[in-house]
HTML snippet that shows the backbone in 3Dmol.js (N, CA, C, O; Angstrom):
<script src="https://3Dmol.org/build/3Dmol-min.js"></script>
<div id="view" style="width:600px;height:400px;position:relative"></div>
<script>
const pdb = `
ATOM      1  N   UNK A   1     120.633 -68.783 -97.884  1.00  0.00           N
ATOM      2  CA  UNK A   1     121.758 -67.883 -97.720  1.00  0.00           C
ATOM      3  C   UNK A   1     122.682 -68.055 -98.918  1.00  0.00           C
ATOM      4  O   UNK A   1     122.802 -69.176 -99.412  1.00  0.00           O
ATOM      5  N   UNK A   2     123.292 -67.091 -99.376  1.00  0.00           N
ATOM      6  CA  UNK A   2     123.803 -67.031-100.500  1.00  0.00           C
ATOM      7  C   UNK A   2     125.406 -67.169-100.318  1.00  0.00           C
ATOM      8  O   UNK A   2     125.838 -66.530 -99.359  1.00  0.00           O
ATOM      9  N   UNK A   3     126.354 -67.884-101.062  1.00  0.00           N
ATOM     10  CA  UNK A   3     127.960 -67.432-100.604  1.00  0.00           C
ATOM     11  C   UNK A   3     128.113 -66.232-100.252  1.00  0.00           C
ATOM     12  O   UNK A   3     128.410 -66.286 -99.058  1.00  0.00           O
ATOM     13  N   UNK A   4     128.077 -64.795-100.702  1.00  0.00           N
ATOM     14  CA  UNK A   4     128.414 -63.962 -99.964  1.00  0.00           C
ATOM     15  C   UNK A   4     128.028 -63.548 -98.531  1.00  0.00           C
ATOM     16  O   UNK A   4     128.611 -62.757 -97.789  1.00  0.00           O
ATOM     17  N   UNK A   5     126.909 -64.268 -98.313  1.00  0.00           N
ATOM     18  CA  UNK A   5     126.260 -64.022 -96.636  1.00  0.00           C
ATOM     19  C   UNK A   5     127.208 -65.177 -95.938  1.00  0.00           C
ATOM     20  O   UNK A   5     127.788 -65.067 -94.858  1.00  0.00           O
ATOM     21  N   UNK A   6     127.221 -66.373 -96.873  1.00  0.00           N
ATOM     22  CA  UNK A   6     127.543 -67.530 -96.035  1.00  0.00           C
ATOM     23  C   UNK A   6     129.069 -66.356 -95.473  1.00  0.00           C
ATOM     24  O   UNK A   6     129.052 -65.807 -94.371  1.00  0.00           O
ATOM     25  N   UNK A   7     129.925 -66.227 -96.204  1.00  0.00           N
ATOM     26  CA  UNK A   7     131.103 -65.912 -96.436  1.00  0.00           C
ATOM     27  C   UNK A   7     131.392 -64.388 -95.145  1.00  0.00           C
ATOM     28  O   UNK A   7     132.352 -64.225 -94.393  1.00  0.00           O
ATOM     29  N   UNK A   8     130.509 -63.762 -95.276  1.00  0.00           N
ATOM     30  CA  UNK A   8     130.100 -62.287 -94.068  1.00  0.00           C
ATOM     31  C   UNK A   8     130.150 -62.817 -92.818  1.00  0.00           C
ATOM     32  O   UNK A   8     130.391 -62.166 -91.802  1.00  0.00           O
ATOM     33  N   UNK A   9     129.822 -64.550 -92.891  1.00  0.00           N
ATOM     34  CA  UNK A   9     130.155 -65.028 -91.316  1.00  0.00           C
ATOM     35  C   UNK A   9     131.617 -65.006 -90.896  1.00  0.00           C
ATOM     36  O   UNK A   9     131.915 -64.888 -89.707  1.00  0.00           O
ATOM     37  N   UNK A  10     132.384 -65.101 -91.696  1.00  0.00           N
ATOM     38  CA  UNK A  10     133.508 -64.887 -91.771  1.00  0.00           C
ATOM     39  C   UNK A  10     133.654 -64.086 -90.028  1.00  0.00           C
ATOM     40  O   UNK A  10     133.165 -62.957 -89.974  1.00  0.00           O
ATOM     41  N   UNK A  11     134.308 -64.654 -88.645  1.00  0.00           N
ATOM     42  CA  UNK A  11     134.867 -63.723 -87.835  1.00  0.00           C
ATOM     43  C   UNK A  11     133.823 -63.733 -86.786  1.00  0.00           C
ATOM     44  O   UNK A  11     134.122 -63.231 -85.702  1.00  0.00           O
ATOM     45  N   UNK A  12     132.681 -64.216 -86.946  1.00  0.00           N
ATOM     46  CA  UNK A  12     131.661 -64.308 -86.008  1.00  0.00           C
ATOM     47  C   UNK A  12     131.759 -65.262 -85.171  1.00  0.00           C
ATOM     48  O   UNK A  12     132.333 -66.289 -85.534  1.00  0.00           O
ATOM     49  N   UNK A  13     131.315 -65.176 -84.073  1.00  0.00           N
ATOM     50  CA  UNK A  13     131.147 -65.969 -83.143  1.00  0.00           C
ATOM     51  C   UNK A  13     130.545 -67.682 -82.586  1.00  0.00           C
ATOM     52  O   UNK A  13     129.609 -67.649 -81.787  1.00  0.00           O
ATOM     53  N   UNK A  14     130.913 -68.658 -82.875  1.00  0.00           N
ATOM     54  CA  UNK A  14     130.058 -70.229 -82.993  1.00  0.00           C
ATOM     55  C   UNK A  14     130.801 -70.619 -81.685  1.00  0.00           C
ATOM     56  O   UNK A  14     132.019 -70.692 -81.524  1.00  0.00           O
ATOM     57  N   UNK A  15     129.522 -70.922 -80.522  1.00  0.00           N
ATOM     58  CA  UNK A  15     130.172 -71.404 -79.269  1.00  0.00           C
ATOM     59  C   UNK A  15     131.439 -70.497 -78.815  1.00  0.00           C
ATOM     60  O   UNK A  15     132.025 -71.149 -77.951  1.00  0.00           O
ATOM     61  N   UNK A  16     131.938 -69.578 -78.980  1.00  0.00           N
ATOM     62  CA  UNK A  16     132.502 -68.602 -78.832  1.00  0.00           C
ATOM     63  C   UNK A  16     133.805 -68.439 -79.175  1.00  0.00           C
ATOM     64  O   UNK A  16     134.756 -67.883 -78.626  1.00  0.00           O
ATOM     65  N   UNK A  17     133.623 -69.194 -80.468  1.00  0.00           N
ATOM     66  CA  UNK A  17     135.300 -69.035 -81.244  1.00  0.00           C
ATOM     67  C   UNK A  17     134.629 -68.450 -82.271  1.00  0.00           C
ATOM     68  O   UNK A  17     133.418 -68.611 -82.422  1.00  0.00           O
ATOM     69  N   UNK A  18     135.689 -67.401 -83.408  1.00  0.00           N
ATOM     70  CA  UNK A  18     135.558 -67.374 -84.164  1.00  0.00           C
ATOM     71  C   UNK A  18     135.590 -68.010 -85.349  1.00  0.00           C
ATOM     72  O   UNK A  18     136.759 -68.295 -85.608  1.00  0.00           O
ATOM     73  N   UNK A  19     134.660 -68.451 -86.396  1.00  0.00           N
ATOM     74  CA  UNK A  19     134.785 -69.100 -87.648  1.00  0.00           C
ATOM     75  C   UNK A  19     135.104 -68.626 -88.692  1.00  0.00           C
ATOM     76  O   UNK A  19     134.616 -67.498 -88.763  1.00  0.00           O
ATOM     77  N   UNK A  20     135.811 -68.936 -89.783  1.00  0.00           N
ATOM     78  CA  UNK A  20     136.484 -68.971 -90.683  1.00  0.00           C
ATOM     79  C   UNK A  20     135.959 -69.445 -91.596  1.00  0.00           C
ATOM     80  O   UNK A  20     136.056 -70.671 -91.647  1.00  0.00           O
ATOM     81  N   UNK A  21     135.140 -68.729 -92.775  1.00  0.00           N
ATOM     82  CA  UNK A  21     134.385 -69.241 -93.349  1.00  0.00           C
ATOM     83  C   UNK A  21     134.809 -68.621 -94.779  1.00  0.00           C
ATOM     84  O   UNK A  21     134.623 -67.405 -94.835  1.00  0.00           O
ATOM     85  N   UNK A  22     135.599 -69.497 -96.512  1.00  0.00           N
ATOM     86  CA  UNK A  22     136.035 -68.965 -97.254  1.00  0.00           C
ATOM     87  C   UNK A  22     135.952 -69.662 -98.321  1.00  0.00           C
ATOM     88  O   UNK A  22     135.934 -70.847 -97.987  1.00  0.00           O
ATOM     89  N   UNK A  23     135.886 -69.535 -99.551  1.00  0.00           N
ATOM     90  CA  UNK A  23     135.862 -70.418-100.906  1.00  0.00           C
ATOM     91  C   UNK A  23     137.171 -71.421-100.683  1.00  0.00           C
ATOM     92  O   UNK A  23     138.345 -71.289-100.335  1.00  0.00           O
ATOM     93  N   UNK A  24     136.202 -72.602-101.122  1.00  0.00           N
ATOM     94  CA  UNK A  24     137.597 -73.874-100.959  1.00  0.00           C
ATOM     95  C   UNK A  24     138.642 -73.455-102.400  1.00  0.00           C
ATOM     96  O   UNK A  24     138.331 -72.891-103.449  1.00  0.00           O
ATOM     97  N   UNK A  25     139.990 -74.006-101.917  1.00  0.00           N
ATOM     98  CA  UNK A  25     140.804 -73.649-102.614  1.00  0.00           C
ATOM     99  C   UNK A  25     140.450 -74.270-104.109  1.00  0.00           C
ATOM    100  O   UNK A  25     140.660 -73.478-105.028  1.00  0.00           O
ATOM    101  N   UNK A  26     140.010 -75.403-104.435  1.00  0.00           N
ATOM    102  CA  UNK A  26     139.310 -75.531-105.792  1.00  0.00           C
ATOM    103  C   UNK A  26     138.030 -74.629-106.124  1.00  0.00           C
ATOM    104  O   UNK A  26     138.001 -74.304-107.310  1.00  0.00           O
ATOM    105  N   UNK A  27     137.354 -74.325-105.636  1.00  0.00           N
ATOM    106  CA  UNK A  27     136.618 -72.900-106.590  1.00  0.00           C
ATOM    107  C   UNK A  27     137.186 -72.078-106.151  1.00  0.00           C
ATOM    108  O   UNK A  27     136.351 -71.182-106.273  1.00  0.00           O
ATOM    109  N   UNK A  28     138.594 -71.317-105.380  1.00  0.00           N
ATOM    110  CA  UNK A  28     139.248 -70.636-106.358  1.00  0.00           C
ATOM    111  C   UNK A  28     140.092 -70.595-107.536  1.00  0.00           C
ATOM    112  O   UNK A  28     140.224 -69.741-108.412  1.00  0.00           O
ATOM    113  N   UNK A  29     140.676 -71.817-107.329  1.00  0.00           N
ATOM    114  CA  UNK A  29     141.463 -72.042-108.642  1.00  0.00           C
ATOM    115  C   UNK A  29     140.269 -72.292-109.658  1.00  0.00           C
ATOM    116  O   UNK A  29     140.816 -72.162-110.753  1.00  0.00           O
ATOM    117  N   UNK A  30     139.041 -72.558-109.863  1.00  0.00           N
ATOM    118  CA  UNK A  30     138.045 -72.900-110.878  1.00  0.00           C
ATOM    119  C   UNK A  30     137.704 -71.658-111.531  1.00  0.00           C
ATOM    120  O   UNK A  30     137.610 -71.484-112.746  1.00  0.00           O
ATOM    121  N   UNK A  31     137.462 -70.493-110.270  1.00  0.00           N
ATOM    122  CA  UNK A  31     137.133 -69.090-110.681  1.00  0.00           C
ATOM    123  C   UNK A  31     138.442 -68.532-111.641  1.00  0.00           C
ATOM    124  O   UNK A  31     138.154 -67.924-112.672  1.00  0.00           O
ATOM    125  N   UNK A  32     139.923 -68.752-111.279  1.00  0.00           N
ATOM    126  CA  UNK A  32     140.571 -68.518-111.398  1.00  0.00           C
ATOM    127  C   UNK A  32     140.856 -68.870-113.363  1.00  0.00           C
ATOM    128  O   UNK A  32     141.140 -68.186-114.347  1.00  0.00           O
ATOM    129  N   UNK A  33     140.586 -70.232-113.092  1.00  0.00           N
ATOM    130  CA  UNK A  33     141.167 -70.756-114.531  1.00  0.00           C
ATOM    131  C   UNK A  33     139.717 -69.919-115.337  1.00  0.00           C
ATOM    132  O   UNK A  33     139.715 -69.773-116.560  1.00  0.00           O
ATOM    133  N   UNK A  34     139.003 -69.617-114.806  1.00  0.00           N
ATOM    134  CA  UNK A  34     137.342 -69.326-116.058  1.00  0.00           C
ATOM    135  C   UNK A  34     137.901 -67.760-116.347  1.00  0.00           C
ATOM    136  O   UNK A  34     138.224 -67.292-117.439  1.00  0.00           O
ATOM    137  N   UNK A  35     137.910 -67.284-115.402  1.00  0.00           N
ATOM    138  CA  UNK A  35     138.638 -66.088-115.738  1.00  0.00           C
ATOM    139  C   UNK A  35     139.302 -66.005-116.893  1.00  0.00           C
ATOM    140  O   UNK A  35     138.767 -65.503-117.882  1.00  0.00           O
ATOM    141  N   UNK A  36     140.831 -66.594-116.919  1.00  0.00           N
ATOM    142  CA  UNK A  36     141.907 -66.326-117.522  1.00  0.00           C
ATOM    143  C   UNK A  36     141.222 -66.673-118.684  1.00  0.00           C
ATOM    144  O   UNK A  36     141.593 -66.042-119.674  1.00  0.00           O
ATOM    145  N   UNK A  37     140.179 -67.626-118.895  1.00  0.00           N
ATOM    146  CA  UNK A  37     140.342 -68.358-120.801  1.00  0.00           C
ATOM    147  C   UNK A  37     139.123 -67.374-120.541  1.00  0.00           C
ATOM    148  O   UNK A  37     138.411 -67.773-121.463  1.00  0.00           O
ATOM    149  N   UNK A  38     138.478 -66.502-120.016  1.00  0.00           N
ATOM    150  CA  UNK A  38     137.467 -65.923-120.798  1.00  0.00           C
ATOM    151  C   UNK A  38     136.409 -66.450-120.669  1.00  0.00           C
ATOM    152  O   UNK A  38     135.685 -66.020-121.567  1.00  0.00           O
ATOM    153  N   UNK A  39     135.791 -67.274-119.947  1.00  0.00           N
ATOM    154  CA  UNK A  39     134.859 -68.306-120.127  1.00  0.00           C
ATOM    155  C   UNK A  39     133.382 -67.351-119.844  1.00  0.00           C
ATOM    156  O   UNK A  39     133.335 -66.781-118.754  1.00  0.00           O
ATOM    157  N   UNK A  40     132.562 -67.227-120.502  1.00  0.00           N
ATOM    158  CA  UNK A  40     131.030 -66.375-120.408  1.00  0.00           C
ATOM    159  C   UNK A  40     130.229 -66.782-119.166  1.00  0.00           C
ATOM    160  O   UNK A  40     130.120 -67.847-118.559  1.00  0.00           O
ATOM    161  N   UNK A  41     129.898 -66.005-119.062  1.00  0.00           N
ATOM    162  CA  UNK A  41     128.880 -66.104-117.683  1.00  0.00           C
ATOM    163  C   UNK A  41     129.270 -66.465-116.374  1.00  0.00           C
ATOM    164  O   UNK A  41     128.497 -67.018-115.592  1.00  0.00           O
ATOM    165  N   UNK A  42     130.388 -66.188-116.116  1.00  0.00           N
ATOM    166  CA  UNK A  42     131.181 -66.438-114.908  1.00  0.00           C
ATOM    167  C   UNK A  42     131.022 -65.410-113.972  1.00  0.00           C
ATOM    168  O   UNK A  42     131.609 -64.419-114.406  1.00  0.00           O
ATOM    169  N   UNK A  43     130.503 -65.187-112.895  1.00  0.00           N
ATOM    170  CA  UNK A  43     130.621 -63.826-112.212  1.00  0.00           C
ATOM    171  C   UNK A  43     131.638 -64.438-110.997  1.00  0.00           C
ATOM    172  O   UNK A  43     131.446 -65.469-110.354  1.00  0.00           O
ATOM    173  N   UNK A  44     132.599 -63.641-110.895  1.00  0.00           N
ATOM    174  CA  UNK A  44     133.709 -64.080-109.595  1.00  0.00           C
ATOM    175  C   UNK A  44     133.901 -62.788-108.671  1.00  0.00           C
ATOM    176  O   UNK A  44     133.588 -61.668-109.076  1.00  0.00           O
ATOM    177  N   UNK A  45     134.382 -62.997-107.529  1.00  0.00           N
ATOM    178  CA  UNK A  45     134.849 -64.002-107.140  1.00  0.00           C
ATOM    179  C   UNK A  45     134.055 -64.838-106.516  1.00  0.00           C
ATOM    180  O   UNK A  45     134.165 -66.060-106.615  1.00  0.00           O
ATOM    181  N   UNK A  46     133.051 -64.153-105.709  1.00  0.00           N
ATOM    182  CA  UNK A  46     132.181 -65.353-105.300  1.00  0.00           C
ATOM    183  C   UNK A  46     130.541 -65.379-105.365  1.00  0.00           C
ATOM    184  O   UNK A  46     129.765 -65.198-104.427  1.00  0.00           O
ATOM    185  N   UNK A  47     130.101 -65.779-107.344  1.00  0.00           N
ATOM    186  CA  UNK A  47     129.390 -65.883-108.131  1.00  0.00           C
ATOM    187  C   UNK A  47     129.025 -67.311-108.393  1.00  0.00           C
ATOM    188  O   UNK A  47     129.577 -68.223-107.779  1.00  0.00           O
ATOM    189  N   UNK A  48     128.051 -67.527-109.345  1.00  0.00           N
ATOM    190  CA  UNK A  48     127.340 -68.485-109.726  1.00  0.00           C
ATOM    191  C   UNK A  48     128.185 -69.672-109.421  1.00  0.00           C
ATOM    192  O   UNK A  48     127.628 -70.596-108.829  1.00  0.00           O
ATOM    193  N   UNK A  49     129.930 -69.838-109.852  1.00  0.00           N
ATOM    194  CA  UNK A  49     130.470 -71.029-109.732  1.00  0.00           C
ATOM    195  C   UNK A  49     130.992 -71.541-108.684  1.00  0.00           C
ATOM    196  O   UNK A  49     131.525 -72.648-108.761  1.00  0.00           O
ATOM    197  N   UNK A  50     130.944 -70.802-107.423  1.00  0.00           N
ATOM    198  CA  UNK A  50     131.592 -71.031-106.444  1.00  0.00           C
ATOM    199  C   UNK A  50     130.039 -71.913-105.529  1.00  0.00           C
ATOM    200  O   UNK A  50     128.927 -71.533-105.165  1.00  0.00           O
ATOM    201  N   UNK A  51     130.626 -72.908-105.492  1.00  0.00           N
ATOM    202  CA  UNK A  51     129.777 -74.214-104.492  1.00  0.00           C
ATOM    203  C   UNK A  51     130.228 -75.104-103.330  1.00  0.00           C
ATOM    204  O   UNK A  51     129.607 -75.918-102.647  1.00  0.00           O
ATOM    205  N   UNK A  52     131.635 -74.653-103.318  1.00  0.00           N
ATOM    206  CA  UNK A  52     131.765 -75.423-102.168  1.00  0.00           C
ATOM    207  C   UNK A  52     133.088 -73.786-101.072  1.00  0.00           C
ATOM    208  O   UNK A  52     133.970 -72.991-101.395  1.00  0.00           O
ATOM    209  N   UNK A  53     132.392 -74.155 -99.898  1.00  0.00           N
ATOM    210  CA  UNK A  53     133.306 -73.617 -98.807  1.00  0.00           C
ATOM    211  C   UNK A  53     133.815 -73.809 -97.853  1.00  0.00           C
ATOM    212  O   UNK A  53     133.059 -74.285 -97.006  1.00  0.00           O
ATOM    213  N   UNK A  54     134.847 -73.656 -97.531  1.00  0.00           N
ATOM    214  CA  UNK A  54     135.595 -74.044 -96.107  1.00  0.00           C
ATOM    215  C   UNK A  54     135.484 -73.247 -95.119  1.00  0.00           C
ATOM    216  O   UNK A  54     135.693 -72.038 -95.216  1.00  0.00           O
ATOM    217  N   UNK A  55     135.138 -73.845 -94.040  1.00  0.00           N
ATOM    218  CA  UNK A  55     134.212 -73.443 -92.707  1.00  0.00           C
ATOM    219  C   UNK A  55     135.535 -73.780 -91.748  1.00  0.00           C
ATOM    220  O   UNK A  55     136.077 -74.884 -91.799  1.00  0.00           O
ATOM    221  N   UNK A  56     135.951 -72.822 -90.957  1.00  0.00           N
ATOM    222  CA  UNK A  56     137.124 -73.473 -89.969  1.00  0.00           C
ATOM    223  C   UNK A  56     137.460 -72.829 -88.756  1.00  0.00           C
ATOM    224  O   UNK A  56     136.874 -71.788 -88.458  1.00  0.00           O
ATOM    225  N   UNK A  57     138.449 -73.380 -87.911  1.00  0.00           N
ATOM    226  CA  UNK A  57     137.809 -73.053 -86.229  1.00  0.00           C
ATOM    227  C   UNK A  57     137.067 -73.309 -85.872  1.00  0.00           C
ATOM    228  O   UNK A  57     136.709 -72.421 -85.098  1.00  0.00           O
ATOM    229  N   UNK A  58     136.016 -74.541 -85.884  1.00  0.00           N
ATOM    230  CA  UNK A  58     135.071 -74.458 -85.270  1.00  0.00           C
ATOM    231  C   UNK A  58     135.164 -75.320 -83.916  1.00  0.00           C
ATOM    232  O   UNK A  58     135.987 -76.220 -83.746  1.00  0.00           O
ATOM    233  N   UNK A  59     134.488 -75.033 -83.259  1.00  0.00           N
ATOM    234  CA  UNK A  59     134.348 -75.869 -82.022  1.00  0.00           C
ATOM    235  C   UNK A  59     134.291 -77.026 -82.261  1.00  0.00           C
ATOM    236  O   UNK A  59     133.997 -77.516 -83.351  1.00  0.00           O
ATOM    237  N   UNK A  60     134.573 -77.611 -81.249  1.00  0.00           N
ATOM    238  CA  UNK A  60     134.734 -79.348 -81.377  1.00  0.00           C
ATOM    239  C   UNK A  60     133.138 -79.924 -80.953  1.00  0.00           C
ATOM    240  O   UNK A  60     132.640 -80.971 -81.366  1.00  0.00           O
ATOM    241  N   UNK A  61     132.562 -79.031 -80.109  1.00  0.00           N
ATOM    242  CA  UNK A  61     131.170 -79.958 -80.214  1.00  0.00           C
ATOM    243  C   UNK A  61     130.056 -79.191 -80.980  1.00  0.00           C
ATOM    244  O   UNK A  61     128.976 -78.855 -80.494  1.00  0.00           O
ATOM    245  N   UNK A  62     130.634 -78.884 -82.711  1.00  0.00           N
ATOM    246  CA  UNK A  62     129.940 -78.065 -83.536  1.00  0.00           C
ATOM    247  C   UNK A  62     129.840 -79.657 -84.419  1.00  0.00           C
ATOM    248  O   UNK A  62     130.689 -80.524 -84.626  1.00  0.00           O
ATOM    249  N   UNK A  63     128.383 -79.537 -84.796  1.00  0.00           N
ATOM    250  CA  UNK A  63     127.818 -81.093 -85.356  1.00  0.00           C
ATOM    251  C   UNK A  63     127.548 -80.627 -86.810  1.00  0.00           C
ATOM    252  O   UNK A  63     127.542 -79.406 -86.961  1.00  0.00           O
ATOM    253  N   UNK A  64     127.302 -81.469 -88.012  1.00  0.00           N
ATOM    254  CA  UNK A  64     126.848 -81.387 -88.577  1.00  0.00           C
ATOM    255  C   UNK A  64     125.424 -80.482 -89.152  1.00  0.00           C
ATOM    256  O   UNK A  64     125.328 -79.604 -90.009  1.00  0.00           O
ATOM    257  N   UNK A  65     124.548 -81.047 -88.385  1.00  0.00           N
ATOM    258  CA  UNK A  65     123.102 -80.321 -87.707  1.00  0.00           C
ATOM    259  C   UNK A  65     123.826 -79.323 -87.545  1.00  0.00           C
ATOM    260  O   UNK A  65     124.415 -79.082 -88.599  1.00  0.00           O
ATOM    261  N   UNK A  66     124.175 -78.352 -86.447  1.00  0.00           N
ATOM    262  CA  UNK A  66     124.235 -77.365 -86.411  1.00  0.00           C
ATOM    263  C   UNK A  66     125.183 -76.037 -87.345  1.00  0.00           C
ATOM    264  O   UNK A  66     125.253 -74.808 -87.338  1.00  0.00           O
ATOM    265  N   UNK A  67     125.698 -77.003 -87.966  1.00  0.00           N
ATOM    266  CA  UNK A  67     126.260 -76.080 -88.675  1.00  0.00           C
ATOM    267  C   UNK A  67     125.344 -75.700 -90.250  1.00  0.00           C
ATOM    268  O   UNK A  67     125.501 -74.691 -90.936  1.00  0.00           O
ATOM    269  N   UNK A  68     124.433 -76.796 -90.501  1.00  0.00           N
ATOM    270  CA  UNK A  68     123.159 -76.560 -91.794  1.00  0.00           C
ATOM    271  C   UNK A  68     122.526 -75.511 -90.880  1.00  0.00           C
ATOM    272  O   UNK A  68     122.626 -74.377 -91.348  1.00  0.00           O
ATOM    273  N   UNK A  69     121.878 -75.587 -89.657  1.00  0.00           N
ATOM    274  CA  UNK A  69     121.141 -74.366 -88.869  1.00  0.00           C
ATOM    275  C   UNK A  69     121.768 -72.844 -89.438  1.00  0.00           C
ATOM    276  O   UNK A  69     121.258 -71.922 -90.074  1.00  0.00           O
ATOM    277  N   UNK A  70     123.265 -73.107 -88.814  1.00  0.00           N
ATOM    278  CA  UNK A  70     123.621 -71.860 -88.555  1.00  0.00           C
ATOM    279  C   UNK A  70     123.819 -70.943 -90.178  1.00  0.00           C
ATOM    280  O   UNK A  70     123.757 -69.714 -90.178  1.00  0.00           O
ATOM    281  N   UNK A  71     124.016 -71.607 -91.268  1.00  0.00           N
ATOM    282  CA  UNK A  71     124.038 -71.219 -92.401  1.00  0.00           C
ATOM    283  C   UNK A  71     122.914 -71.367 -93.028  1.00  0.00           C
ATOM    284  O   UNK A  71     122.885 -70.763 -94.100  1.00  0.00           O
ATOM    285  N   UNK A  72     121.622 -72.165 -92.658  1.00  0.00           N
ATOM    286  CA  UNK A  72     120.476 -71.800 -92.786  1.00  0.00           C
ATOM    287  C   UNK A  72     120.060 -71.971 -94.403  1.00  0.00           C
ATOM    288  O   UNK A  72     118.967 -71.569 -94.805  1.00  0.00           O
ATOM    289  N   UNK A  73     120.724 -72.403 -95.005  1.00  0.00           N
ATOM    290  CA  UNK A  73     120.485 -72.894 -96.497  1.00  0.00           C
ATOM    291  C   UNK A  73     120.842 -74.487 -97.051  1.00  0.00           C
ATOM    292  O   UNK A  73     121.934 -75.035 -96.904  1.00  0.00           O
ATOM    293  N   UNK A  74     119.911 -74.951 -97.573  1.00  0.00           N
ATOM    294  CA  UNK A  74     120.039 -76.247 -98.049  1.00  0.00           C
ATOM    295  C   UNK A  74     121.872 -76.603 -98.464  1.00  0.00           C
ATOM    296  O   UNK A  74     122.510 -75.778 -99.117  1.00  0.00           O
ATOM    297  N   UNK A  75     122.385 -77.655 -98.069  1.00  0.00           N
ATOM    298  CA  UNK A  75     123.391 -78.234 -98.291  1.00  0.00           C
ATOM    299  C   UNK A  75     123.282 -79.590 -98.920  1.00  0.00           C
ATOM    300  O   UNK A  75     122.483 -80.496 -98.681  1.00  0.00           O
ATOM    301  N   UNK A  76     124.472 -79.507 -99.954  1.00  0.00           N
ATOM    302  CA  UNK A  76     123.987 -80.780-100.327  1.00  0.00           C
ATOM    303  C   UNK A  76     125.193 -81.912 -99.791  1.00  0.00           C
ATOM    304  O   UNK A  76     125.260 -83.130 -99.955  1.00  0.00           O
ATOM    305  N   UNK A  77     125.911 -81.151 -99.230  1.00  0.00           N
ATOM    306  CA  UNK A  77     127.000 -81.904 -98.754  1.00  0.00           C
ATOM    307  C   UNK A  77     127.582 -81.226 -97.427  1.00  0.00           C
ATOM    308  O   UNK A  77     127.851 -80.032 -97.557  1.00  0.00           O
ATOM    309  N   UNK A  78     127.805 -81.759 -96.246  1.00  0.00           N
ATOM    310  CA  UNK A  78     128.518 -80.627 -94.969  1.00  0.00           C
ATOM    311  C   UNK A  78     129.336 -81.856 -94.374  1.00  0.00           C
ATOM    312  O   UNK A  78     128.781 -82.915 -94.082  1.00  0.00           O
ATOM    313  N   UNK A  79     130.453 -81.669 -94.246  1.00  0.00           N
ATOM    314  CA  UNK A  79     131.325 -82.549 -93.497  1.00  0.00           C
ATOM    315  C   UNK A  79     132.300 -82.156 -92.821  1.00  0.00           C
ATOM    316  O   UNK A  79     133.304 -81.603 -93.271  1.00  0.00           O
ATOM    317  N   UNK A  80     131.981 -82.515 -91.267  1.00  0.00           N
ATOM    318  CA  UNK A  80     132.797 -82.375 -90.133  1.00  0.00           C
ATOM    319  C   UNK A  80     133.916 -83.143 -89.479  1.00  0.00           C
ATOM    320  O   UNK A  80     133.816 -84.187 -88.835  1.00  0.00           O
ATOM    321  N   UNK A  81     134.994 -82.448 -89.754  1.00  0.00           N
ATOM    322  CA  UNK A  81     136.024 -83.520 -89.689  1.00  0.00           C
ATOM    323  C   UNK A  81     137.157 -82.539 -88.435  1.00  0.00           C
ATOM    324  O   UNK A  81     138.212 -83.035 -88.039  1.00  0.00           O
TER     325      UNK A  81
END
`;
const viewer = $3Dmol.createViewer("view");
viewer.addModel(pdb, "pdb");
viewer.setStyle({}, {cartoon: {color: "spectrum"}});
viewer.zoomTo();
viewer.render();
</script>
């Protein structure tokens, strides 16, 4: 799944809250600063550089495991706090 799919979850349903799913505030400010200096090969807003996202609302008995399921693409990092 790609950020923009991850990101389309945005409002959907997990255990029956909605999740909140959006570029962490450092790759936007990252997109942000590549932008301004011009930097090549950047596609924004949510392109090649954007790698990490913030996932929120979620249920309290939403695990680790299930949240790699539900986004369905290799992670190299997921932490439930």
């Amino acid at each position: 799944m790609s950020v923009p799919m991850a990101i389309a979850l945005s409002g959907q349903l997990l255990f029956g809250q909605p999740v909140m799913v959006k570029p962490s505030e450092a790759e936007k400010n990252l997109a942000q600063s590549n932008a301004s200096s011009g930097a090549a090969g950047v596609v924004g807003p949510y392109g090649s550089v954007d790698r990490k996202l913030y996932v929120g609302n979620l249920h309290f008995n939403m695990t680790e495991t299930l949240l790699r399921e539900v986004f369905g693409f290799s992670l190299s990092h997921c932490q439930v706090s």
